[in-house]
MIVODO-145424 format. One line per field, with one value per residue (C-alpha): x, y, z. Coordinates in steps of 0.001 Angstrom, whole numbers. Example, Ala and Ser with C-alpha at 12.3 -4.5 7.8 and 13.67 -1.06 7.14 Angstrom:
! residues 2
u	[12300, 13670]
v	[-4500, -1060]
w	[7800, 7140]
***
This chain:
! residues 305
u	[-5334, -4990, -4387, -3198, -6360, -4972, -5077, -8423, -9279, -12554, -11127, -9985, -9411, -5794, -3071, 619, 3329, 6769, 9622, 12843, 15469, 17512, 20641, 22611, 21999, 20520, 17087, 15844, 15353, 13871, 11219, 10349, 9946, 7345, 5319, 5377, 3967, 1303, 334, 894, -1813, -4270, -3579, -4288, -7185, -8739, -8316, -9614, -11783, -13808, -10496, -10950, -7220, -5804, -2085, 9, 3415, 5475, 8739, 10687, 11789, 15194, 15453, 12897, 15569, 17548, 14591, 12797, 15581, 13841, 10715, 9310, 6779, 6095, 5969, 8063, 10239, 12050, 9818, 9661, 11991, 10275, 10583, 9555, 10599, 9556, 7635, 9464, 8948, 11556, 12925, 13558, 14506, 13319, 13521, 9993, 7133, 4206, 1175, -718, -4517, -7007, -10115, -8262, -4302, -3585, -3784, -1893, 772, 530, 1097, 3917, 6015, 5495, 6931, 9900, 10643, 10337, 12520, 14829, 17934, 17975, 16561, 17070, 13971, 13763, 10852, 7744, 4348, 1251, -2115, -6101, -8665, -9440, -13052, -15274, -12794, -10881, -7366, -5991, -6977, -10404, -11263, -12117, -9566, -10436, -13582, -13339, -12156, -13839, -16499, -17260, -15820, -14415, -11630, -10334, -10030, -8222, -6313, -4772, -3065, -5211, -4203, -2730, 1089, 32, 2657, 1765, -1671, -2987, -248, -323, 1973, 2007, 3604, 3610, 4605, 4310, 3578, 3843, 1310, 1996, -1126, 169, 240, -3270, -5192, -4321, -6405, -10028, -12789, -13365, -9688, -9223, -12234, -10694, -7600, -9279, -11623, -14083, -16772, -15602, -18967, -20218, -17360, -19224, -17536, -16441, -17595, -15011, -11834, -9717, -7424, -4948, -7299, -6046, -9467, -8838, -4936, -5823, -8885, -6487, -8172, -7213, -6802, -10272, -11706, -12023, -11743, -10749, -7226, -6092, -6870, -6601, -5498, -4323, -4600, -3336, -628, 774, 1215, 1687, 4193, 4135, 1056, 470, -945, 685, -505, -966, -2011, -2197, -3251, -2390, -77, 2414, 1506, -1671, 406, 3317, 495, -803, 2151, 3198, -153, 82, 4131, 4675, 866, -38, 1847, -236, 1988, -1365, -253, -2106, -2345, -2026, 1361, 1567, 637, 1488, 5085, 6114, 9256, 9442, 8496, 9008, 7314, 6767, 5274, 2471, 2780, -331, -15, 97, 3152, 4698, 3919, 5062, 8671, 9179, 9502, 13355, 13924]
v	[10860, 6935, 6570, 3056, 683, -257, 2474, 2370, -717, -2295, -5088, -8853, -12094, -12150, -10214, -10583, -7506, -7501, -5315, -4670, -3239, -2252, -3428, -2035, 1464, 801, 2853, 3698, -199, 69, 2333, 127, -2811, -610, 58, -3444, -4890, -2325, -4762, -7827, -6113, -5139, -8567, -10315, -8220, -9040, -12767, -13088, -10172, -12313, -12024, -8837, -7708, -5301, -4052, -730, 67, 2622, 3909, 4327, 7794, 7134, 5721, 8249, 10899, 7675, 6600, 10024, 12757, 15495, 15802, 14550, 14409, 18056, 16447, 13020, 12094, 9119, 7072, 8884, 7649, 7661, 5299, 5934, 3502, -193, 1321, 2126, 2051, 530, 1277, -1376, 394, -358, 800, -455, -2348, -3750, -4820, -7121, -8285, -10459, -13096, -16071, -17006, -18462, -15615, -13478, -16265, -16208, -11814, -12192, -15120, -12749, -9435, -11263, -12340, -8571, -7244, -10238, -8593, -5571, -5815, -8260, -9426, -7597, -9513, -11382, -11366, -13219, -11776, -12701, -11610, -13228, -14306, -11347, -8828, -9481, -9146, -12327, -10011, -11203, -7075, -5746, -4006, -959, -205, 3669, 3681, 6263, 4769, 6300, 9350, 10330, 7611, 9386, 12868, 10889, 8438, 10648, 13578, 16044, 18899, 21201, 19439, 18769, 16232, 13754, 14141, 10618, 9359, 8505, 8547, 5083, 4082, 471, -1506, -5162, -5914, -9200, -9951, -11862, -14025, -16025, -12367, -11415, -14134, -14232, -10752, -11404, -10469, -7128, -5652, -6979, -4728, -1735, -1657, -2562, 684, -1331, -4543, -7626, -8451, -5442, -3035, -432, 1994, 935, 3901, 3405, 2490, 5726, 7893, 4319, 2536, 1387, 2965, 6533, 6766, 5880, 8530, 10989, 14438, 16479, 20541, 21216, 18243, 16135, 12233, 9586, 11324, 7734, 4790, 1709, -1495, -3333, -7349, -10236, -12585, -15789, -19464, -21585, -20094, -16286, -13901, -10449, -7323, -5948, -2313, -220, 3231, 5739, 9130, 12887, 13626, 11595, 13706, 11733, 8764, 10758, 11636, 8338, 7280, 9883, 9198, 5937, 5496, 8795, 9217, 12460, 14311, 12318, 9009, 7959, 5669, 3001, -89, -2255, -1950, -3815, -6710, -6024, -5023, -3275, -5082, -3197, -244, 1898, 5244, 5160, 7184, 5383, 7398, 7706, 4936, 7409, 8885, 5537, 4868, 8375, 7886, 4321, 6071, 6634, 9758]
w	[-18551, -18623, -14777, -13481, -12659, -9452, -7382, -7248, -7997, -6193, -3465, -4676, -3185, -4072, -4453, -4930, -3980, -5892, -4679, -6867, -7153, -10570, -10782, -13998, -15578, -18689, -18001, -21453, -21453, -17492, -18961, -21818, -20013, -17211, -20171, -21055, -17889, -18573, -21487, -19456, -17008, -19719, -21588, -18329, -17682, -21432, -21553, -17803, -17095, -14737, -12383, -12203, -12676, -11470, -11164, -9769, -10893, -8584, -8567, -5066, -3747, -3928, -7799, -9049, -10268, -11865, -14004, -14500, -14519, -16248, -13134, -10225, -8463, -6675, -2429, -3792, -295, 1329, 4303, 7147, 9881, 13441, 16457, 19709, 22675, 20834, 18032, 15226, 10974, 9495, 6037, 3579, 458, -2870, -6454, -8054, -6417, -8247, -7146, -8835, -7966, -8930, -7940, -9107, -7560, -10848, -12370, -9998, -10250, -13877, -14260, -11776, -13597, -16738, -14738, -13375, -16988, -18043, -15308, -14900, -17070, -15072, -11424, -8209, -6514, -2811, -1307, -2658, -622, -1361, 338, 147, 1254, 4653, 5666, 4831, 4677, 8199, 9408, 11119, 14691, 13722, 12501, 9881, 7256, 5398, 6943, 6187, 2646, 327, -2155, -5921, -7101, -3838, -4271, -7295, -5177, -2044, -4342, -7614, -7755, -9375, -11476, -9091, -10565, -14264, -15543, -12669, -12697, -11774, -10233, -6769, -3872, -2310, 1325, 2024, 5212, 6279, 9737, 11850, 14020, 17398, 17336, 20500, 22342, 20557, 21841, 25636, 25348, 26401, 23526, 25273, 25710, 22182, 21104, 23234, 22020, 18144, 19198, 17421, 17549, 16309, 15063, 13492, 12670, 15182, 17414, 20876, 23089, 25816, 23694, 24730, 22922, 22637, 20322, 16763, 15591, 16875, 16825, 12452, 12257, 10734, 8942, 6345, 7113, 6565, 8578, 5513, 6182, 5005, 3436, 1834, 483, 2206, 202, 2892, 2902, 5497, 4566, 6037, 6158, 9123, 10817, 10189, 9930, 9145, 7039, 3890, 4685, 1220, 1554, -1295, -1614, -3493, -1184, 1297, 4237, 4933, 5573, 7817, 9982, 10238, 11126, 13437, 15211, 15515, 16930, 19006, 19625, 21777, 24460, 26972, 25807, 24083, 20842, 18674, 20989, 18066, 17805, 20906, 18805, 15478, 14419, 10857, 9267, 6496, 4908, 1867, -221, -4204, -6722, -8871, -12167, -14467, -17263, -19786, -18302, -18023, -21696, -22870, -21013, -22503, -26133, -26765, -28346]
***
């Protein structure tokens, strides 16, 4: 099983997220031109291998059955809709995202000029988002992102569906979000709330004994059902310019409940009212779920009959 070199792709200095939507009904041609930016990735990857390229094709929840009418995915749902006083997870719907990633912007550039030519005839760009990689691996909060990712083979269990549903073994289901920090509202925080609420050292990434059940750490510490953690991979990066700032939050995993109960933990929080803290600080403005087929099913669908 040729699974898509993305998903678990070791972390890069740039990335660039693409999110379509498909605006006529020719798929057969749809599914051709997936398969094709498979090449573009794997030419890309070739020519430049010290980029270290990366890229992730999924399909949104909603389109799946439009694209791929004969199966889906076996747990395959919309975003989960939840808001609780000002917290909420908004839905910005999508037919495809791709992510593309590499250790040279060029070259990110250069991949996503050649999707938008492959796509051009039959989708509308939704939203483009550059990201990097920020200091040594920081959000713009001055913390660290994706401390608790898996490492070796263990991101392959959390990451790809496994053989339990055979035809989309290797695919992954993928959630994204972007947030928008309020730096101005960040800062007027001394070092030590900002650690509370974090649930973690700025310096050294350790745990901040007194944090409380608010803190971003705890409220994201989600289990599986036999106590196994992490339950997802992290791929999250920080975006902005001079006016706006924020995370592009990526998660992907075997199965989409790992991010519901992230989420659910982080917005409506306990019965005690305890929620992540972040939030406070950091709103999501959009937010979407995909499934990241294996490459080889991509390739096997793009063959017209």
């Amino acid at each position: 099983m040729d699974v898509q070199k993305g998903i678990c792709a070791e972390p890069n200095l740039h990335a660039l997220y693409l999110l379509f939507n498909v605006v006529d009904d020719d798929y057969a041609s749809v599914r051709l031109k997936l398969a094709s930016i498979l090449d573009i990735f794997e030419h890309f990857d070739d020519e430049h291998y010290e980029a270290m390229v990366s890229g992730v094709i999924a399909i949104g929840s909603a389109f799946w059955a439009d694209i791929y009418p004969d199966a889906s995915p076996a747990y395959l749902s919309p975003f989960p809709d939840m808001q609780s006083e000002d917290r909420c997870a908004p839905v910005l719907p999508s037919d495809l995202f791709v992510q593309i990633r590499a250790d040279r912007l060029d070259i990110c550039q250069a991949i996503g000029i050649e999707v938008m030519q492959a796509l051009k005839m039959h989708t509308e760009l939704v939203e483009q988002v550059q990201a990097f990689r920020y200091l040594d691996g920081r959000d713009w909060t001055g913390f660290v992102v994706c401390n608790d990712n898996p490492r070796g083979r263990a991101k392959f269990e959390i990451g790809l569906v496994g053989n339990e549903d055979v035809e989309f073994e290797g695919g992954s289901y993928l959630h994204i979000q972007r947030y928008r920090h309020d730096l101005d509202k960040w800062a007027k925080l001394s070092d030590k709330r900002q650690q509370q609420v974090m649930g973690k050292t700025r310096q050294h990434n350790m745990d901040v004994v007194d944090s409380g059940l608010d803190s971003h750490a705890f409220r994201t510490k989600i289990v599986g059902p036999s106590g196994q953690f992490p339950i997802y991979l992290n791929q999250s990066m920080p975006y902005g310019d001079m006016n706006v700032q924020g995370l592009y939050f990526v998660a992907c995993s075997n199965h989409p409940q790992s991010f519901k109960n992230l989420l659910h933990s982080r917005i409506y929080g306990d019965s005690n009212g305890h929620y992540d803290k972040l939030l406070d600080y950091s709103n999501a403005e959009t937010g979407a779920a995909f499934f990241a087929p294996s490459a080889t099913f991509i390739r096997k669908k793009s063959i017209i009959e």
